[in-house]
PyMOL Python script that loads the backbone (N, CA, C, O; Angstrom):
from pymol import cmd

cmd.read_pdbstr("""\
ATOM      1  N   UNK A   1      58.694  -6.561 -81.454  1.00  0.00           N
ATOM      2  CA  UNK A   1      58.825  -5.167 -81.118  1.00  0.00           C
ATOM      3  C   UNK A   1      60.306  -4.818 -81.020  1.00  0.00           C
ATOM      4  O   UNK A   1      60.978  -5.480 -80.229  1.00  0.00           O
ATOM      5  N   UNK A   2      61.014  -3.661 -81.875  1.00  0.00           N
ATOM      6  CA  UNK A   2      61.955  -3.157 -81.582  1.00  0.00           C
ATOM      7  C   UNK A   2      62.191  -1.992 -80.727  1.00  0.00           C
ATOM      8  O   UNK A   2      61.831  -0.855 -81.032  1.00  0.00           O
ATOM      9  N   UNK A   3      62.855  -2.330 -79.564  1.00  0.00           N
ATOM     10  CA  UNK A   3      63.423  -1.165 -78.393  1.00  0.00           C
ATOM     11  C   UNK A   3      64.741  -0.660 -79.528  1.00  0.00           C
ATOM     12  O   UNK A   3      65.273  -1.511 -80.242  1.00  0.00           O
ATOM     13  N   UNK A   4      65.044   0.379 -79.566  1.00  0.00           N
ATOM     14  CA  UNK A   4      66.548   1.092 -79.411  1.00  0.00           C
ATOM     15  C   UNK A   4      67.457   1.196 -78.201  1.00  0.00           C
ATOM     16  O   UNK A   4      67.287   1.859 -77.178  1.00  0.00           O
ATOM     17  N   UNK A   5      68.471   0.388 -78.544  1.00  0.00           N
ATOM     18  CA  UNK A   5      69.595   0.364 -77.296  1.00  0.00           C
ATOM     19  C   UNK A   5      69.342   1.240 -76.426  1.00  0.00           C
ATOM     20  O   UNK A   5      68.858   0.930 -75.338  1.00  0.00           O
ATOM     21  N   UNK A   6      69.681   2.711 -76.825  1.00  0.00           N
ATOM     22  CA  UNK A   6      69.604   3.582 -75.723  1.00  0.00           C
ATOM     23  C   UNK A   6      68.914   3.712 -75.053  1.00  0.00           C
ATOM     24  O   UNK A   6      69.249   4.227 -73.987  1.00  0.00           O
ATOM     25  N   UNK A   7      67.664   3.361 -75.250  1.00  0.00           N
ATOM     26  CA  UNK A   7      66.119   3.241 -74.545  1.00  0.00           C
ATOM     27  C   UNK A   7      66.244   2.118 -73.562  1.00  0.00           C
ATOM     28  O   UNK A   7      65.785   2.307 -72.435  1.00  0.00           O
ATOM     29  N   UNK A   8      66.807   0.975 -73.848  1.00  0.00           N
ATOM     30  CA  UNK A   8      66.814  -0.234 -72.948  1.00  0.00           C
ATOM     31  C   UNK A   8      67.831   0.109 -71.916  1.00  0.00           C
ATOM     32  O   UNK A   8      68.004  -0.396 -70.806  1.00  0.00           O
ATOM     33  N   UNK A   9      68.453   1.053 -72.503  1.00  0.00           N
ATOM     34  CA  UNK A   9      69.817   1.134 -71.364  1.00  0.00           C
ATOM     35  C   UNK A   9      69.683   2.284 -70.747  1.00  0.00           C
ATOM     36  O   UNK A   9      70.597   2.645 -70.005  1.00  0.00           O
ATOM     37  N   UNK A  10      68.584   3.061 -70.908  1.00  0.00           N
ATOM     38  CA  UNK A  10      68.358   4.038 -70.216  1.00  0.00           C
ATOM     39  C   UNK A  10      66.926   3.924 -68.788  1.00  0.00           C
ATOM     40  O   UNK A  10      66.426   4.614 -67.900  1.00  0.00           O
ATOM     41  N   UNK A  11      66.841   2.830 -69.282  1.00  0.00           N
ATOM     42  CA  UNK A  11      65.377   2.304 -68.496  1.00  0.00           C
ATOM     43  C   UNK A  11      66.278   1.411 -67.470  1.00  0.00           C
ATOM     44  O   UNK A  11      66.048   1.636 -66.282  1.00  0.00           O
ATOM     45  N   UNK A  12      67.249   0.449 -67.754  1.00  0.00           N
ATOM     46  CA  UNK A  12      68.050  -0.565 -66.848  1.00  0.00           C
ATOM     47  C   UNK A  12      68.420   0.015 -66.060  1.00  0.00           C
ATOM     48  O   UNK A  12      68.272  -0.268 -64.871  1.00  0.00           O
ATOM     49  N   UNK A  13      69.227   1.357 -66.661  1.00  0.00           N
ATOM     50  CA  UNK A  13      70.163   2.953 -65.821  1.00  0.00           C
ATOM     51  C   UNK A  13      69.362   2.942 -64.491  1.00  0.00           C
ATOM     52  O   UNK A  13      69.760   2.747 -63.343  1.00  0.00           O
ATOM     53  N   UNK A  14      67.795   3.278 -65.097  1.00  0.00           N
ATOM     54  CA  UNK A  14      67.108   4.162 -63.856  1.00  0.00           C
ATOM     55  C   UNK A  14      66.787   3.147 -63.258  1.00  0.00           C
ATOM     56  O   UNK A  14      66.971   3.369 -62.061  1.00  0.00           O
ATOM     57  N   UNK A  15      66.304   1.875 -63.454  1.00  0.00           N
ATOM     58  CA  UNK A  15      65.895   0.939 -62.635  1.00  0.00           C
ATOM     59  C   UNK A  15      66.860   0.428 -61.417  1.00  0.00           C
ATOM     60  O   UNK A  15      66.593   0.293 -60.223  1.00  0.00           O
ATOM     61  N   UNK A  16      68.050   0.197 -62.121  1.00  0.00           N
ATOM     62  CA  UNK A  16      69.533   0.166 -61.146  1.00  0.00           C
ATOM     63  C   UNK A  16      69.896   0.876 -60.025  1.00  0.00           C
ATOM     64  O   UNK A  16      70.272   0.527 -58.906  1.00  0.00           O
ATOM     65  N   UNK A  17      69.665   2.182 -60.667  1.00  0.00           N
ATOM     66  CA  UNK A  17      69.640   3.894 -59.502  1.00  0.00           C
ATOM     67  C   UNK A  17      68.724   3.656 -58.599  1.00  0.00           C
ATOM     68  O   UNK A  17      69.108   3.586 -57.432  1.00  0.00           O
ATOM     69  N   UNK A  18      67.446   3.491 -58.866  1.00  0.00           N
ATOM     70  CA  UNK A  18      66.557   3.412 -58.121  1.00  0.00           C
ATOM     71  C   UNK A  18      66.299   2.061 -56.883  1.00  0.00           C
ATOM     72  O   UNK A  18      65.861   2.319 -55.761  1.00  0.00           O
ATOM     73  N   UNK A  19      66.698   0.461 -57.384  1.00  0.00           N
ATOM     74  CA  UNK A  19      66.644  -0.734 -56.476  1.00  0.00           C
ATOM     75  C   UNK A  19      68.083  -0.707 -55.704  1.00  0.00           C
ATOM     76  O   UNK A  19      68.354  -0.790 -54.506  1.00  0.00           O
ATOM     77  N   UNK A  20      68.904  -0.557 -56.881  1.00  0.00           N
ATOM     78  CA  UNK A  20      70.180  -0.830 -55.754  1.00  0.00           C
ATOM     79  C   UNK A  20      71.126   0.393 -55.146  1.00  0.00           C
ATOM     80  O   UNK A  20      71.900   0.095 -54.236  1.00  0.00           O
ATOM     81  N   UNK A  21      71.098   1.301 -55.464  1.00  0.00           N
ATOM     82  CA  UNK A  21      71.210   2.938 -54.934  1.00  0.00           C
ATOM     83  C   UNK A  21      72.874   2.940 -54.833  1.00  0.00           C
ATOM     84  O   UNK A  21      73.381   3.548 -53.890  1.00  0.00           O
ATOM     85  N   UNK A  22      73.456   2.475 -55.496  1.00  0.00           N
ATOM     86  CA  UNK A  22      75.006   3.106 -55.859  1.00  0.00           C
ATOM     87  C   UNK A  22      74.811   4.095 -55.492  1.00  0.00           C
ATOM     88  O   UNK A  22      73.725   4.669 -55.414  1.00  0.00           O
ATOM     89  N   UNK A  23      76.199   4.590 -55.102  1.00  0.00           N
ATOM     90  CA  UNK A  23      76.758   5.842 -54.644  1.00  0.00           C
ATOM     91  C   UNK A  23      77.293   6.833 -55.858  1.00  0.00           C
ATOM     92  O   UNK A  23      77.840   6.242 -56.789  1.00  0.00           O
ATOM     93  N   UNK A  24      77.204   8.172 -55.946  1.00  0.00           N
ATOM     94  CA  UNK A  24      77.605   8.687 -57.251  1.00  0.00           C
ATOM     95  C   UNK A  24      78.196   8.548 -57.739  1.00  0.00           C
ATOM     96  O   UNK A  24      78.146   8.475 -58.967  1.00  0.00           O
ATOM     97  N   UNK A  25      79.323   8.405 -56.875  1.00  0.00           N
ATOM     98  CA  UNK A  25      80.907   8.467 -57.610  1.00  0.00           C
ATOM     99  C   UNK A  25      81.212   7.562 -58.226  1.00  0.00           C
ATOM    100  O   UNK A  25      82.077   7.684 -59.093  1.00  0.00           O
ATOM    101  N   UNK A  26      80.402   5.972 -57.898  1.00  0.00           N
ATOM    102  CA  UNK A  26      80.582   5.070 -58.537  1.00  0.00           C
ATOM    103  C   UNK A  26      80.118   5.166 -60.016  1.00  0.00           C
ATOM    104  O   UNK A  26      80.811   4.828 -60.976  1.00  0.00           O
ATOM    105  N   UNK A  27      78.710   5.730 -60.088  1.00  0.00           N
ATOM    106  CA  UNK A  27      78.319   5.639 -61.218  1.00  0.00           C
ATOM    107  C   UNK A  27      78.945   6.674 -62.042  1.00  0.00           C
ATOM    108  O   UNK A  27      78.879   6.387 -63.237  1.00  0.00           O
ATOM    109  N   UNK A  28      79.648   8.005 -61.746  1.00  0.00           N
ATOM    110  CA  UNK A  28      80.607   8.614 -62.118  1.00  0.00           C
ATOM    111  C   UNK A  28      81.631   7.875 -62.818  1.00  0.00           C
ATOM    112  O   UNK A  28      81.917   7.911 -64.015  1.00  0.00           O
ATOM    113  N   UNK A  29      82.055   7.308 -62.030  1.00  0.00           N
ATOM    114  CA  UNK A  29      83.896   6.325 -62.493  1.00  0.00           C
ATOM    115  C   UNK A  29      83.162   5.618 -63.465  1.00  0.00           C
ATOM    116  O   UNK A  29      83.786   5.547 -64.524  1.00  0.00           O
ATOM    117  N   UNK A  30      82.118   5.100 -63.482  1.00  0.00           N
ATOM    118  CA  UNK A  30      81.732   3.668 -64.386  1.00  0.00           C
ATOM    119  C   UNK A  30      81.437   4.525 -66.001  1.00  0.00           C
ATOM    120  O   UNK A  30      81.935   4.205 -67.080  1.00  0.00           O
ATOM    121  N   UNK A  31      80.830   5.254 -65.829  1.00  0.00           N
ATOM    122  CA  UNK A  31      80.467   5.860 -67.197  1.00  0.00           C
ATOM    123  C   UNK A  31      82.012   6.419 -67.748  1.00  0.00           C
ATOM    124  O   UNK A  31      82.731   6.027 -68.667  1.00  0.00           O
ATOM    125  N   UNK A  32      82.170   7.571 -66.693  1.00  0.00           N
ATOM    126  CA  UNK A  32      83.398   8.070 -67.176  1.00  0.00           C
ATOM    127  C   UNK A  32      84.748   6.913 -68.243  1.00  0.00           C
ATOM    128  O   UNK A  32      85.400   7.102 -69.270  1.00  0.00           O
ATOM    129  N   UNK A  33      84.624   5.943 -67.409  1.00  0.00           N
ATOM    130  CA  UNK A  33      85.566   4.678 -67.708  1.00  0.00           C
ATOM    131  C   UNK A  33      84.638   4.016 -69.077  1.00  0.00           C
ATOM    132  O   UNK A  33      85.407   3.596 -69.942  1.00  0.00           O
ATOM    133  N   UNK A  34      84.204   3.965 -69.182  1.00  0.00           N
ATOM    134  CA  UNK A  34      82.934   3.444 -70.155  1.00  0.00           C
ATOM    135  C   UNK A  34      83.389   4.506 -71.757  1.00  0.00           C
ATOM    136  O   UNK A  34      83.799   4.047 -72.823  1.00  0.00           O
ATOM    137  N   UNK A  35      83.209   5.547 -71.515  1.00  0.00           N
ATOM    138  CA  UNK A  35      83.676   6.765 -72.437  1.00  0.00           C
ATOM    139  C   UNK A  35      84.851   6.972 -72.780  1.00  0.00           C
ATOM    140  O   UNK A  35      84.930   7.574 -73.850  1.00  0.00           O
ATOM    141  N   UNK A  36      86.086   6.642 -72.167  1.00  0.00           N
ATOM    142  CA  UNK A  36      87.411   6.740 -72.122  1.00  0.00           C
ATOM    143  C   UNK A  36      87.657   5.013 -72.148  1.00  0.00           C
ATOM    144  O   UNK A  36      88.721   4.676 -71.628  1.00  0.00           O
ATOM    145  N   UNK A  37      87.070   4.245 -72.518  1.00  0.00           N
ATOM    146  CA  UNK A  37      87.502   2.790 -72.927  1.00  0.00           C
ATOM    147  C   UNK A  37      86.990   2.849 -74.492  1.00  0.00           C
ATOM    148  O   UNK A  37      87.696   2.434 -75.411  1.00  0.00           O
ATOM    149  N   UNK A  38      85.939   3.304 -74.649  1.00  0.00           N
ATOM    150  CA  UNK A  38      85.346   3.421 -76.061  1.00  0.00           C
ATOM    151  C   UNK A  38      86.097   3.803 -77.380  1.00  0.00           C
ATOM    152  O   UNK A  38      85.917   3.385 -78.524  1.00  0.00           O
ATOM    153  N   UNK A  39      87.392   5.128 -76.676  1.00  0.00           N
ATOM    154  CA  UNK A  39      88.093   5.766 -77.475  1.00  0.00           C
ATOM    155  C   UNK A  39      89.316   5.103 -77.133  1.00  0.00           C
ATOM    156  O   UNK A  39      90.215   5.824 -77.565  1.00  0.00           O
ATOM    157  N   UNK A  40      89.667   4.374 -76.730  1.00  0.00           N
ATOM    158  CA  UNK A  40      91.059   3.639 -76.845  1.00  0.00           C
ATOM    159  C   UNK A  40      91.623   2.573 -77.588  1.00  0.00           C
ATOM    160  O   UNK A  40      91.086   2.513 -78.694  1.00  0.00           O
ATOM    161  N   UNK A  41      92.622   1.580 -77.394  1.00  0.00           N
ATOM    162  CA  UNK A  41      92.885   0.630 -78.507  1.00  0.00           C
ATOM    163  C   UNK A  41      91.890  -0.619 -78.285  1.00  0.00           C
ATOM    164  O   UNK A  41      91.525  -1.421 -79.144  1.00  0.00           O
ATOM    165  N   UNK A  42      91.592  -0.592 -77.117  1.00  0.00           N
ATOM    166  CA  UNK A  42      90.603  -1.268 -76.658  1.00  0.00           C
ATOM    167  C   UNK A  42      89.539  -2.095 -76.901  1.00  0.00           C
ATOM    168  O   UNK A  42      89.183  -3.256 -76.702  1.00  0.00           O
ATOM    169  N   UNK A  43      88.957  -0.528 -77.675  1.00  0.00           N
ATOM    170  CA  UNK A  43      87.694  -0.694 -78.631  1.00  0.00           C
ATOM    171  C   UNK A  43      87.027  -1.640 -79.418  1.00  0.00           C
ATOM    172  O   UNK A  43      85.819  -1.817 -79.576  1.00  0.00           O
ATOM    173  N   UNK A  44      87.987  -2.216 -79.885  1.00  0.00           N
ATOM    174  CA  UNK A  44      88.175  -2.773 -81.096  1.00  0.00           C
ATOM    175  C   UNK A  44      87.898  -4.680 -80.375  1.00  0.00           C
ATOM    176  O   UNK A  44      87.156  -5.538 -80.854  1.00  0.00           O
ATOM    177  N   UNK A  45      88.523  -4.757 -79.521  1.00  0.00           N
ATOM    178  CA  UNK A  45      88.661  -6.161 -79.063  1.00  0.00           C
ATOM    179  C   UNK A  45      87.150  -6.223 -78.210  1.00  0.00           C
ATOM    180  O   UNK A  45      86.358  -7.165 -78.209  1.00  0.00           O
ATOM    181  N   UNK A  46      86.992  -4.582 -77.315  1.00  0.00           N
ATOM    182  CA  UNK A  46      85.861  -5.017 -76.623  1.00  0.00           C
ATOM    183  C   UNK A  46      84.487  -5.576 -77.629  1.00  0.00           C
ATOM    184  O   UNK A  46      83.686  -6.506 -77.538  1.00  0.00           O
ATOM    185  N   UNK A  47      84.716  -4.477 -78.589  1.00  0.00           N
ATOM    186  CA  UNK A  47      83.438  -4.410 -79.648  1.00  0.00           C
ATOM    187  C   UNK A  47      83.695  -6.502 -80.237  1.00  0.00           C
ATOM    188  O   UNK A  47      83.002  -7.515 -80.137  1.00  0.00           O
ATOM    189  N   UNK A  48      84.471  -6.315 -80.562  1.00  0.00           N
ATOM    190  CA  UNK A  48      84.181  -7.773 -80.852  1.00  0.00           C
ATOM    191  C   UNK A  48      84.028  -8.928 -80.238  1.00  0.00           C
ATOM    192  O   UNK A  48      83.804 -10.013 -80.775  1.00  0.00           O
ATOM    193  N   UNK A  49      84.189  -8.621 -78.703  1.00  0.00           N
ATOM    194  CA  UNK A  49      83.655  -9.693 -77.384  1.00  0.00           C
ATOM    195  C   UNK A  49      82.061  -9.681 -77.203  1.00  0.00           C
ATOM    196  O   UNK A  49      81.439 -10.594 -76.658  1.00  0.00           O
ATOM    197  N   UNK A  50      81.601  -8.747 -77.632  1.00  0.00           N
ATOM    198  CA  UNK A  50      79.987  -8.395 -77.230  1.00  0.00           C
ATOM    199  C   UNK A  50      79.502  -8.397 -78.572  1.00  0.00           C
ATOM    200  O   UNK A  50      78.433  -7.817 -78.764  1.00  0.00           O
ATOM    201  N   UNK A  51      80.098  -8.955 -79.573  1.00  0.00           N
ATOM    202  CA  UNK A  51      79.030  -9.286 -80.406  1.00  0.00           C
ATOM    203  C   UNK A  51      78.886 -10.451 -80.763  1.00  0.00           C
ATOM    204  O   UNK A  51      77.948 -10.760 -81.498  1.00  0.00           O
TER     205      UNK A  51
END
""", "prot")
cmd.dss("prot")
cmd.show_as("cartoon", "prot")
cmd.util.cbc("prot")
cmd.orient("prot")
């Protein structure tokens, strides 16, 4: 069976929110930082650590 990423990571998202109850701001900074690492020089080294 194939899931689509976003689906798995949108199900982990809510499961996370829901057992361990971070505070907003955290999950704020984390995405935000997540989005603004994606577009940097970064990119490039992260993308090739995770594959």
């Amino acid at each position: 069976m194939d899931v689509p990423l976003w689906l798995a990571l949108l199900v982990v998202g809510y499961l996370g929110v829901k057992l361990v109850r971070p505070p907003w701001w955290l999950i704020a900074v984390l995405l935000l930082g997540g989005f603004l690492l994606a577009d940097s020089v970064l990119a490039p080294v992260i993308d090739s650590l995770t594959k």
